[in-house]
N, CA, C and O atoms as a GROMACS GRO file, in nm:
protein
  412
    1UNK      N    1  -0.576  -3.075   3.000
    1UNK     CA    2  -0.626  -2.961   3.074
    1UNK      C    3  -0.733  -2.890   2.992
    1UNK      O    4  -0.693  -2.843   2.885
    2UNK      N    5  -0.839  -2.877   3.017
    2UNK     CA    6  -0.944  -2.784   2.969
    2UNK      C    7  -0.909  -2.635   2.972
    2UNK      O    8  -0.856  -2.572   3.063
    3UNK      N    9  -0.949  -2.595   2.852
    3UNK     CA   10  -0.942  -2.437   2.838
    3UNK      C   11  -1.045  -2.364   2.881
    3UNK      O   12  -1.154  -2.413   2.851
    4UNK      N   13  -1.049  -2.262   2.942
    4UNK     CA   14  -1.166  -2.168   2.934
    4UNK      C   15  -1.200  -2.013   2.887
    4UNK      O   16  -1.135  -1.912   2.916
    5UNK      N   17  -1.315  -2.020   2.811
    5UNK     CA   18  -1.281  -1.858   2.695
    5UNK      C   19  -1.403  -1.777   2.806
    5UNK      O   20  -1.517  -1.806   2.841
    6UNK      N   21  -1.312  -1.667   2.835
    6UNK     CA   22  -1.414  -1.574   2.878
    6UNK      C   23  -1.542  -1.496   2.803
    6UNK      O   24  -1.533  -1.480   2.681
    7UNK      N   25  -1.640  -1.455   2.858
    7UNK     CA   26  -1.761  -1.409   2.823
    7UNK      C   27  -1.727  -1.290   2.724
    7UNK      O   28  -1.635  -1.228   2.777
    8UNK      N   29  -1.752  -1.247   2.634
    8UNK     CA   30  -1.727  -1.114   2.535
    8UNK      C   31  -1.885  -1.070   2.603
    8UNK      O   32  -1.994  -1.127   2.614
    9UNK      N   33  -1.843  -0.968   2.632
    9UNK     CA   34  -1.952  -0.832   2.629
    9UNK      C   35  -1.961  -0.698   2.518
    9UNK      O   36  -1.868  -0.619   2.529
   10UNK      N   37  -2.045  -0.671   2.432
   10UNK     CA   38  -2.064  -0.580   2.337
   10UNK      C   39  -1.954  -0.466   2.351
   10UNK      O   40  -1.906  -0.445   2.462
   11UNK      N   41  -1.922  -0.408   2.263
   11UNK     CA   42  -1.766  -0.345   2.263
   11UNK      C   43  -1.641  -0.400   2.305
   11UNK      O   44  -1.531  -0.347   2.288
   12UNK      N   45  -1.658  -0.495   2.354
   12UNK     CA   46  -1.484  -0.501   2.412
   12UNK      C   47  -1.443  -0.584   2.266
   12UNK      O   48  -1.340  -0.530   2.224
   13UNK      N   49  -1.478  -0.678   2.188
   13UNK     CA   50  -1.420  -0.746   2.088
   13UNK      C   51  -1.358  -0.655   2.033
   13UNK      O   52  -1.427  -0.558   2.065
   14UNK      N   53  -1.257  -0.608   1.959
   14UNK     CA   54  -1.221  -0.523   1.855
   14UNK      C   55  -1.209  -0.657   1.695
   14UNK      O   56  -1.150  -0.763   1.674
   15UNK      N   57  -1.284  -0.586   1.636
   15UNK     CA   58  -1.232  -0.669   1.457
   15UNK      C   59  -1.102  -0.689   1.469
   15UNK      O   60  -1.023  -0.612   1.523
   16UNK      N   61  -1.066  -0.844   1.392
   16UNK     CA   62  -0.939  -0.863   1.329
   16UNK      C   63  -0.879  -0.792   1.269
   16UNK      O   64  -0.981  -0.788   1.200
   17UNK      N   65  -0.781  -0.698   1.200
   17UNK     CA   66  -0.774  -0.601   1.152
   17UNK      C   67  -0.589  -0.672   1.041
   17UNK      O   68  -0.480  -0.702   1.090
   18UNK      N   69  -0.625  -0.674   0.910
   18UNK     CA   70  -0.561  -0.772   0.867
   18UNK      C   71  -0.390  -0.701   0.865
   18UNK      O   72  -0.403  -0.580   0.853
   19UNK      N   73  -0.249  -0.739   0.872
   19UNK     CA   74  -0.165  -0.651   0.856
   19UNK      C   75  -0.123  -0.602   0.722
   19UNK      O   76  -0.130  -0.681   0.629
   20UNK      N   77  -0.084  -0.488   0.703
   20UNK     CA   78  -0.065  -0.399   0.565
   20UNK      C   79   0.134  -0.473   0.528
   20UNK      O   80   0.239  -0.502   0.585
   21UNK      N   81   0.045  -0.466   0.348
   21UNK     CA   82   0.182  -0.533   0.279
   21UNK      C   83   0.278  -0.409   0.299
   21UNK      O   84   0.244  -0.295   0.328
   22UNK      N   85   0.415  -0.460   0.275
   22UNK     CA   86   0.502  -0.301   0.253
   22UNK      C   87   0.569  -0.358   0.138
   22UNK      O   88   0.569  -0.479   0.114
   23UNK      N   89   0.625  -0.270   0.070
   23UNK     CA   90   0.703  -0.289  -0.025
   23UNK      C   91   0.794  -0.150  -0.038
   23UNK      O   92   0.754  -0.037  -0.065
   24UNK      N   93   0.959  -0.202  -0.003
   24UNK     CA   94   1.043  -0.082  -0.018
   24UNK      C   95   1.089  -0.105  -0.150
   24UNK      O   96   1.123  -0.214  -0.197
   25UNK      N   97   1.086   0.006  -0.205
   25UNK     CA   98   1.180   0.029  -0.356
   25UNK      C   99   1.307   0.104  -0.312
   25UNK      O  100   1.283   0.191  -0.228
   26UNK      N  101   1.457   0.089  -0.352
   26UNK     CA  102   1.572   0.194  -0.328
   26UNK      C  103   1.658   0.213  -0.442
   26UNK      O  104   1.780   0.230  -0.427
   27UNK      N  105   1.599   0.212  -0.557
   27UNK     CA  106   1.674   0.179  -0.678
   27UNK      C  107   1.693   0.298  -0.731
   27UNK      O  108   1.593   0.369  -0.718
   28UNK      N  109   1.824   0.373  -0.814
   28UNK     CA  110   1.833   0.480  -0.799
   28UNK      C  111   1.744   0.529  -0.905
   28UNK      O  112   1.691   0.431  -0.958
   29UNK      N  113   1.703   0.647  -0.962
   29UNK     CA  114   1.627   0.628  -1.052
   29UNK      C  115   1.501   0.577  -1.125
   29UNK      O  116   1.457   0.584  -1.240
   30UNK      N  117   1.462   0.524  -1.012
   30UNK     CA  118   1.363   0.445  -0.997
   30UNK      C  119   1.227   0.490  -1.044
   30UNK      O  120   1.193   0.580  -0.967
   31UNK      N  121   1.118   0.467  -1.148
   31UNK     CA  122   0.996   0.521  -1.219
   31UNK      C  123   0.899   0.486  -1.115
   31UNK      O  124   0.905   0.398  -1.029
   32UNK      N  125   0.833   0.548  -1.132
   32UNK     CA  126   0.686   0.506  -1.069
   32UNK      C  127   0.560   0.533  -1.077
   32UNK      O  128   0.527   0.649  -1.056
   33UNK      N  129   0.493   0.467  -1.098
   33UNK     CA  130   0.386   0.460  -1.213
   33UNK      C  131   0.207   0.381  -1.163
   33UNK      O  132   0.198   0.297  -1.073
   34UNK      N  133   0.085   0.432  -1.245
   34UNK     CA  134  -0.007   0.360  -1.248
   34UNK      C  135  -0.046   0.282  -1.350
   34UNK      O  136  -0.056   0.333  -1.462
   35UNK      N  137  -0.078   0.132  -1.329
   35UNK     CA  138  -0.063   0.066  -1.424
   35UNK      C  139  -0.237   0.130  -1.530
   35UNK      O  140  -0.260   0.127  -1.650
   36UNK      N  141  -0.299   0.166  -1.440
   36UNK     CA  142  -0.462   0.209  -1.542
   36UNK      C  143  -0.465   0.341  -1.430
   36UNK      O  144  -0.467   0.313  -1.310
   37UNK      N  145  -0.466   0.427  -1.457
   37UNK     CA  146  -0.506   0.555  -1.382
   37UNK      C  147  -0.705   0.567  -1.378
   37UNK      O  148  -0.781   0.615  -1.293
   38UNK      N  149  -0.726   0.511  -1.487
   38UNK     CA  150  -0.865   0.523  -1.441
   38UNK      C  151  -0.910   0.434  -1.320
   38UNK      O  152  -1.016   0.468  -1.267
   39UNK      N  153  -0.855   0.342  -1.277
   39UNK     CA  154  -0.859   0.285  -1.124
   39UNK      C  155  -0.886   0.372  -1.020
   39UNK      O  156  -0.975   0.356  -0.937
   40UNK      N  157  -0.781   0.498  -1.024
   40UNK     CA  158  -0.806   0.538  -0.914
   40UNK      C  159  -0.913   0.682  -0.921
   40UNK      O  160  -0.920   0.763  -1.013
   41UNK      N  161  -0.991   0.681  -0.787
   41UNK     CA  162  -1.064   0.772  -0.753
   41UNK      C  163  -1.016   0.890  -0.663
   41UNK      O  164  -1.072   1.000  -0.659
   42UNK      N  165  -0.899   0.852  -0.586
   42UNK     CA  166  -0.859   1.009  -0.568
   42UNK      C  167  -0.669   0.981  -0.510
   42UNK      O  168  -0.619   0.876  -0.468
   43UNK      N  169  -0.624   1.073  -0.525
   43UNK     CA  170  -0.504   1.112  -0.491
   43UNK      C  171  -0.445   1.225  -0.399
   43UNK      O  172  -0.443   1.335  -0.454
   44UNK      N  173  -0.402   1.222  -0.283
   44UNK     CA  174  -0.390   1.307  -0.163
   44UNK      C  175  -0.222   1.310  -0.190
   44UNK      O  176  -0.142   1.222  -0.218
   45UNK      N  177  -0.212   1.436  -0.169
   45UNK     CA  178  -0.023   1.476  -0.157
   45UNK      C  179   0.042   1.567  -0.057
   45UNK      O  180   0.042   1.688  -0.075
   46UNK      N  181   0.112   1.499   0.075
   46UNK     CA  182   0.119   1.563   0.214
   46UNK      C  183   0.257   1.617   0.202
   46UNK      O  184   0.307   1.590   0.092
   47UNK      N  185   0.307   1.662   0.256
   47UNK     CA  186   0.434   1.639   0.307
   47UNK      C  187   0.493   1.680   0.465
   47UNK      O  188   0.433   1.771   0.521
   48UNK      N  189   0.577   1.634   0.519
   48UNK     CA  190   0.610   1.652   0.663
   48UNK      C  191   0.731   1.557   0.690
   48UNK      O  192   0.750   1.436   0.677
   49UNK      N  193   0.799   1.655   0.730
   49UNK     CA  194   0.916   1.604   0.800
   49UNK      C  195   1.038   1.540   0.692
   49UNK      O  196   1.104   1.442   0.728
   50UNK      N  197   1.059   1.602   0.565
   50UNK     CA  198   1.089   1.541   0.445
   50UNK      C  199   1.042   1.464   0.334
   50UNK      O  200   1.085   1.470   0.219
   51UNK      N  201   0.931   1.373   0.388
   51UNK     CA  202   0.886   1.334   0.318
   51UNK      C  203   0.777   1.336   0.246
   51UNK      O  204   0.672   1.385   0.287
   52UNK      N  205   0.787   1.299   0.163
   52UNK     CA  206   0.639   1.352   0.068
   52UNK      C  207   0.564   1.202   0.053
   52UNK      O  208   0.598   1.099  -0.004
   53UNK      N  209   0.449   1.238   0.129
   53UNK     CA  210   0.335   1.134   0.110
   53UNK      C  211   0.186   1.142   0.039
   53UNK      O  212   0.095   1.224   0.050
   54UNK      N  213   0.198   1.052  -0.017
   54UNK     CA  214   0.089   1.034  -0.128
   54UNK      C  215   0.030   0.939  -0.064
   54UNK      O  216   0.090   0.847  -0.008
   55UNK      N  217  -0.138   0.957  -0.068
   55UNK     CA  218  -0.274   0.856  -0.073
   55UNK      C  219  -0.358   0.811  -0.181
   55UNK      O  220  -0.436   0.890  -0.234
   56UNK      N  221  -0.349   0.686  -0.220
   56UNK     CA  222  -0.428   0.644  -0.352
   56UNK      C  223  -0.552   0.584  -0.307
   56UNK      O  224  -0.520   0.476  -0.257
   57UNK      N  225  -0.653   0.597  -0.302
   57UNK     CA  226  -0.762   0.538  -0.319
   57UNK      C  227  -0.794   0.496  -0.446
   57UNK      O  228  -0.772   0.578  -0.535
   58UNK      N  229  -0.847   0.378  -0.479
   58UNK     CA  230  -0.864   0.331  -0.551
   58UNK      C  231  -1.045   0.279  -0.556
   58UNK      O  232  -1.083   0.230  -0.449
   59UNK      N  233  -1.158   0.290  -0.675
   59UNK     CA  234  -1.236   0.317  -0.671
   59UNK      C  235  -1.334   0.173  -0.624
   59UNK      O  236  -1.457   0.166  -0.619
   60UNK      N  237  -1.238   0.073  -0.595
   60UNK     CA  238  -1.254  -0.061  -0.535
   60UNK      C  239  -1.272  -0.039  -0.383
   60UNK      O  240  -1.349  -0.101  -0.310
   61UNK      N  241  -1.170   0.079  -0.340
   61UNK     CA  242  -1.215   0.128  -0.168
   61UNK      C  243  -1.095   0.090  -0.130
   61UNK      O  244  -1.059   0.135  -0.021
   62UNK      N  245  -0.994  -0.005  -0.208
   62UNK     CA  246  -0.859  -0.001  -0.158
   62UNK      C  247  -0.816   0.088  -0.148
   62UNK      O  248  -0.877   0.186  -0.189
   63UNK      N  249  -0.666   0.104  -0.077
   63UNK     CA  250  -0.557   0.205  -0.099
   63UNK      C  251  -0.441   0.179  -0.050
   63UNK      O  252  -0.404   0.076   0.006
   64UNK      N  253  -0.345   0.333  -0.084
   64UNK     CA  254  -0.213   0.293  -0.030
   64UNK      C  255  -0.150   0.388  -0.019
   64UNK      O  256  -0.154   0.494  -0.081
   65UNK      N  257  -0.070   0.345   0.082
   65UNK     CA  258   0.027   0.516   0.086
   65UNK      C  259   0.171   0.474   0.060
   65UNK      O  260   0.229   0.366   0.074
   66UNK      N  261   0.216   0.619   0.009
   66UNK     CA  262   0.322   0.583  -0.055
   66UNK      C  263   0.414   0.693   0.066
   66UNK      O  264   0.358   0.795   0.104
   67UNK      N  265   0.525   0.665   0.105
   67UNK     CA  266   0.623   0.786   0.135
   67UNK      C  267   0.731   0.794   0.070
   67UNK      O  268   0.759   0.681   0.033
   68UNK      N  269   0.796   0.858   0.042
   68UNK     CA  270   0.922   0.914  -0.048
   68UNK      C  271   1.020   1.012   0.019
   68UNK      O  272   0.977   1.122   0.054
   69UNK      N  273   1.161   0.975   0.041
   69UNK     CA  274   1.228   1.064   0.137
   69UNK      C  275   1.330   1.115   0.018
   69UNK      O  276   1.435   1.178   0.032
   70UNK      N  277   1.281   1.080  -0.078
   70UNK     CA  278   1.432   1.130  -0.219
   70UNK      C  279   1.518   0.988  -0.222
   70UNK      O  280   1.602   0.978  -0.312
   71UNK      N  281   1.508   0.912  -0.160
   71UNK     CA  282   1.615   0.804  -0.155
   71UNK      C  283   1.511   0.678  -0.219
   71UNK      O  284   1.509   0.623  -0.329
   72UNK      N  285   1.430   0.663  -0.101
   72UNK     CA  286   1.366   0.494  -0.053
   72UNK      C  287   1.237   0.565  -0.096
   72UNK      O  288   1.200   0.678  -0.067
   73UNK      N  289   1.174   0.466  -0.178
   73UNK     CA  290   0.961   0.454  -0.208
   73UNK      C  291   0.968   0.337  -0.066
   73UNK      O  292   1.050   0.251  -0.032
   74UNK      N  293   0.878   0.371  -0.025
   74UNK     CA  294   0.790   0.270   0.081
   74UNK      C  295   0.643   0.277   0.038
   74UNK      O  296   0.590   0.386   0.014
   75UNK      N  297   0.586   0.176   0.028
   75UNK     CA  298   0.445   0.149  -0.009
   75UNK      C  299   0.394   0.047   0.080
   75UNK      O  300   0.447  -0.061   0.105
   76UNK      N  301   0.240   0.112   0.140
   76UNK     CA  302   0.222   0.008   0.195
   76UNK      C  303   0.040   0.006   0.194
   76UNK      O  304  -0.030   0.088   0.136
   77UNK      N  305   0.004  -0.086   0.259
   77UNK     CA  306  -0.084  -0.096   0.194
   77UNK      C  307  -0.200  -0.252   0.274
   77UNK      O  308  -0.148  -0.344   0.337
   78UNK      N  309  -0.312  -0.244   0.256
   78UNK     CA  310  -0.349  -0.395   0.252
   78UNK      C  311  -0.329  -0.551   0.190
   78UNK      O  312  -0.328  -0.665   0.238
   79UNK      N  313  -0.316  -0.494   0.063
   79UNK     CA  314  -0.254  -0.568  -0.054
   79UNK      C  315  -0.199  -0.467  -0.147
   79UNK      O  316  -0.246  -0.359  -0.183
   80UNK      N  317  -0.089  -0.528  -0.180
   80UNK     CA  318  -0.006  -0.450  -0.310
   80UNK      C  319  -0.035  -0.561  -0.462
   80UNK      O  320  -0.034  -0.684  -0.471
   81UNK      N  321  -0.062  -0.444  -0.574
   81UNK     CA  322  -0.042  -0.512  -0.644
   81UNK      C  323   0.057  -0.414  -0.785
   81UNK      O  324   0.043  -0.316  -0.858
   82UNK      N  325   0.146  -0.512  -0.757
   82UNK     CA  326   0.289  -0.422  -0.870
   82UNK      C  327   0.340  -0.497  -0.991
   82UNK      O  328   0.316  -0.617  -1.008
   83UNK      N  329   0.400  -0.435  -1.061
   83UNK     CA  330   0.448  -0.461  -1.192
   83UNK      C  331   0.593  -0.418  -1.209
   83UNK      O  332   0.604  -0.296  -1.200
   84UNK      N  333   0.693  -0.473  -1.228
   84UNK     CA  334   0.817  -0.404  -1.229
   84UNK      C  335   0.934  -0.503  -1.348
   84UNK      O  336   0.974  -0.618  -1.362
   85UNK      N  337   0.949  -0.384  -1.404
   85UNK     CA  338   1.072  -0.412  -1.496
   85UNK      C  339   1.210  -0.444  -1.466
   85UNK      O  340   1.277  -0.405  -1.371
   86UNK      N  341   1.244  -0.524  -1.564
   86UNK     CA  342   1.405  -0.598  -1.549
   86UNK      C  343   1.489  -0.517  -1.575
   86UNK      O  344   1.591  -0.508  -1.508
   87UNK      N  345   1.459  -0.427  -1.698
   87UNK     CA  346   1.609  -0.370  -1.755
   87UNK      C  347   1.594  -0.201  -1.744
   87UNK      O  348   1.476  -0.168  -1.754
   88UNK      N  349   1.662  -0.118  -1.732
   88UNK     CA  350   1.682  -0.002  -1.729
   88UNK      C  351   1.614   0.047  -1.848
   88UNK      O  352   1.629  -0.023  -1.949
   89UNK      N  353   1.546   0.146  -1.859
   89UNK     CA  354   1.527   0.245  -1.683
   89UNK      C  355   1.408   0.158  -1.619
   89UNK      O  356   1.294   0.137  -1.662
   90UNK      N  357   1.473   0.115  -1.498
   90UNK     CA  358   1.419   0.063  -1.388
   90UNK      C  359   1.264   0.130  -1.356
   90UNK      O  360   1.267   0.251  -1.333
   91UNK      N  361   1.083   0.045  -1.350
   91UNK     CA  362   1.032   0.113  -1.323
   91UNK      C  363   0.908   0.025  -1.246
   91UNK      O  364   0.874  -0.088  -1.279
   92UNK      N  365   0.876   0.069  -1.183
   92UNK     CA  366   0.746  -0.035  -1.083
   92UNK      C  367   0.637   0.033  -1.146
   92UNK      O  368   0.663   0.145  -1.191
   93UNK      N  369   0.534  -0.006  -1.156
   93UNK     CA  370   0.333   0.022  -1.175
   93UNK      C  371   0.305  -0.017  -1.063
   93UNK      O  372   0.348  -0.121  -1.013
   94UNK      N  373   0.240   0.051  -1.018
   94UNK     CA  374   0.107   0.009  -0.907
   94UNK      C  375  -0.032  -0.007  -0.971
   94UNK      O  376  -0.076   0.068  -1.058
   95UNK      N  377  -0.075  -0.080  -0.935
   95UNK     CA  378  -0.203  -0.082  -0.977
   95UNK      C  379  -0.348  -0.090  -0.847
   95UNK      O  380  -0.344  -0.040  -0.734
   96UNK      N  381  -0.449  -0.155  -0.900
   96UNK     CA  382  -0.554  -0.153  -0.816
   96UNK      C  383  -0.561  -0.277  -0.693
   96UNK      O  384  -0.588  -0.387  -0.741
   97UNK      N  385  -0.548  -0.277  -0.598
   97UNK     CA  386  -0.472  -0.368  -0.519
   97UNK      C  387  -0.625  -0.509  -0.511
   97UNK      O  388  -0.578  -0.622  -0.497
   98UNK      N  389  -0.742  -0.505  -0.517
   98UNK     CA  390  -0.810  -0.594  -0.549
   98UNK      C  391  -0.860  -0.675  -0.676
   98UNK      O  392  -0.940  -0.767  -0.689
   99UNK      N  393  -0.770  -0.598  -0.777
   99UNK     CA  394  -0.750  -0.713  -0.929
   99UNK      C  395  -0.633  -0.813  -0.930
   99UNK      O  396  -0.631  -0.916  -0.997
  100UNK      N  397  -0.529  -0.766  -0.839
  100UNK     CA  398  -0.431  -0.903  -0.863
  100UNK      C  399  -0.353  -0.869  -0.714
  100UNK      O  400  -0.371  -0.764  -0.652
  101UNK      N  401  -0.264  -0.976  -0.670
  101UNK     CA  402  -0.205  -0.954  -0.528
  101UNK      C  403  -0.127  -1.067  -0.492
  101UNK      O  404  -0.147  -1.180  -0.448
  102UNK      N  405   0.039  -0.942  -0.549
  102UNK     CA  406   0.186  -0.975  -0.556
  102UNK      C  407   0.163  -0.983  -0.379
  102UNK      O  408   0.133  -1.091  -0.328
  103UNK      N  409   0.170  -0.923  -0.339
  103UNK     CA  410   0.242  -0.920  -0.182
  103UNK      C  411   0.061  -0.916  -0.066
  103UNK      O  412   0.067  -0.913   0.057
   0.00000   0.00000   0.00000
């Protein structure tokens, strides 16, 4: 059976739009950290509805948001790129998400 692709007319395409990594942390005690702080170019700190959310831009044009409810880190992001320790005290780095990319 032959397929047939309809005509695209200017605006209707929307860009591919790639899906964002997540990464939950729930560890009690849990550090959290930048692996080079000079990476990033700015840092935004919201909060609403309990949680406290943070925006990292990073001077690559990446970023990521972080939310924090006191319990669970959620990070998410285009690409994550993290660093995390084995032995207590338990602690993750974030870093610049276009130098390396865990998730």
């Amino acid at each position: 059976m032959r397929t047939y692709r309809l005509p695209q007319s200017a605006g209707q395409r929307s860009p591919q739009r790639e899906n964002p990594s997540q990464l939950t942390l729930n560890i009690a005690h849990l550090q959290l950290g930048l692996i080079n702080l000079l990476d990033l170019r700015s840092h935004e700190i919201q909060s609403r509805d309990g949680l406290s959310i943070h925006c990292l831009t990073f001077h690559s044009g990446e970023s990521l948001r972080i939310e924090c409810d006191g319990r669970t880190v959620h990070v998410e992001g285009r690409h994550i790129h993290y660093e995390c320790s084995q032995q207590p005290p338990y602690s993750t780095w974030l870093g610049d998400p276009s130098k390396t990319r865990n998730i």
